[in-house]
C-alpha positions as CSV (number, residue, x, y, z in Angstrom):
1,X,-20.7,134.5,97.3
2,X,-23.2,137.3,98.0
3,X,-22.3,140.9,97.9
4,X,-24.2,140.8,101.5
5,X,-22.1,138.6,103.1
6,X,-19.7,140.9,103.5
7,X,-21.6,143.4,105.4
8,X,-21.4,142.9,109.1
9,X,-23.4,144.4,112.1
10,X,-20.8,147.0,113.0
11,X,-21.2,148.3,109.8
12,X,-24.3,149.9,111.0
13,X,-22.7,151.8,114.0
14,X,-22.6,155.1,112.1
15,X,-26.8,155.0,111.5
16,X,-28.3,155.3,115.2
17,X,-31.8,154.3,113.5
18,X,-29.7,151.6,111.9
19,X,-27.8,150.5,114.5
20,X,-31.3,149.9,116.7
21,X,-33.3,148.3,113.8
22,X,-29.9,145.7,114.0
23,X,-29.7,145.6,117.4
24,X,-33.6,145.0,117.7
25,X,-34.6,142.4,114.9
26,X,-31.1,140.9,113.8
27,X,-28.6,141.9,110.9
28,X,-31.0,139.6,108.3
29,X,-34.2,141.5,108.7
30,X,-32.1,145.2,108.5
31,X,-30.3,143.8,105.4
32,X,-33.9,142.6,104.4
33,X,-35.5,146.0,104.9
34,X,-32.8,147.6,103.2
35,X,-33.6,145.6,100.3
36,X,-37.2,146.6,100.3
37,X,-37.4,149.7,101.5
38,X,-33.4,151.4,100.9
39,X,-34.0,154.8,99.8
40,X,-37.6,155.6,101.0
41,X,-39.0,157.5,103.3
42,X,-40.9,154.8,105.7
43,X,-43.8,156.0,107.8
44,X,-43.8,153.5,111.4
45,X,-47.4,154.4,113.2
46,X,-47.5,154.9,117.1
47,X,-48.6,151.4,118.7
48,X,-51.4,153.3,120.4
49,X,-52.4,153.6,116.9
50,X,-52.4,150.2,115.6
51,X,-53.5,148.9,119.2
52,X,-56.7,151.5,118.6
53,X,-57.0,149.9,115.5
54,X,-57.5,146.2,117.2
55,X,-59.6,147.7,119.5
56,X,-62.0,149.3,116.9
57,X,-62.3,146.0,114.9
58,X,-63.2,144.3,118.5
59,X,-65.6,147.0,119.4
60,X,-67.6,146.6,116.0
61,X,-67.2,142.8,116.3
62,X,-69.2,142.7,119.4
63,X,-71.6,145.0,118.4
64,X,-72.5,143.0,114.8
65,X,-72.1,139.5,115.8
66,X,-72.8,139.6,119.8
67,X,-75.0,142.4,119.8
68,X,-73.9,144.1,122.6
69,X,-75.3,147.4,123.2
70,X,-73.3,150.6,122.2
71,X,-74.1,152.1,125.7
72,X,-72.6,148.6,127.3
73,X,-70.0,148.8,124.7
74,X,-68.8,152.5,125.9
75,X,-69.2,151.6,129.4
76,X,-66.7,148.6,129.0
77,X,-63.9,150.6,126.7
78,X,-64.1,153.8,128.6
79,X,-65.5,156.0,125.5
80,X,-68.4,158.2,125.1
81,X,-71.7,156.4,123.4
82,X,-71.1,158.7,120.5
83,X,-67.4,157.9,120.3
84,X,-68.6,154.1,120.2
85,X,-70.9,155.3,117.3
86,X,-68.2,156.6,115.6
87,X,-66.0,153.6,115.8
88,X,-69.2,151.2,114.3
89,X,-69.5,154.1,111.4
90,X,-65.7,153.9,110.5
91,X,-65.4,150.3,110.4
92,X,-68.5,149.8,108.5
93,X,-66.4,152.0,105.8
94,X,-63.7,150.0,106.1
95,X,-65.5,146.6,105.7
96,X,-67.5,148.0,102.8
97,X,-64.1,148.9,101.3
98,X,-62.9,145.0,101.9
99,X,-65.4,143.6,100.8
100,X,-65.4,145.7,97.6
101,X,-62.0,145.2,97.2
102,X,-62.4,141.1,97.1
103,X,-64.9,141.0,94.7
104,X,-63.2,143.1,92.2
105,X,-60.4,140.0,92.3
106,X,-63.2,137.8,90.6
């Protein structure tokens, strides 16, 4: 038997952040969180964030492989020319950084 059996959804109703992570993804994933993460402090980013993110990687995307222009680019995300050069700059870093990061595995 496993000491988690015992442990039941209602078990939760004292946590209000508990209780929603239950009621939202299911007693196995909280029990599985708890399990990974029990004790810390864990930082959840915004979704505008991570959908920015998506869109940043799509914006440099179609600048490097279709070679869409950064003033067509701007025009068709509603963002400043220089905002869109700011974008292509950051994710240049961060695909440097990647790329780095695989070939230090071999």
């Amino acid at each position: 038997m496993n000491a988690w059996d015992e442990v039941l959804t209602e078990d939760f109703k004292g946590d209000t952040d508990m209780s929603l992570f239950v009621e939202t993804f299911g007693l196995d994933a909280a029990k599985k969180y708890i399990e990974i993460f029990g004790g810390d402090s864990v930082y959840v980013p915004k979704a505008e964030s991570v959908i920015r993110m998506g869109r940043d990687r799509k914006i440099y995307r179609e600048f490097k492989e279709k070679n869409v222009s950064i003033d067509e680019l701007a025009a068709r995300y509603g963002l400043t020319p220089r905002h869109i050069r700011v974008i292509l700059q950051d994710q240049k870093r961060l695909n440097r950084q990647v790329n780095e990061k695989q070939l230090e595995m071999f």
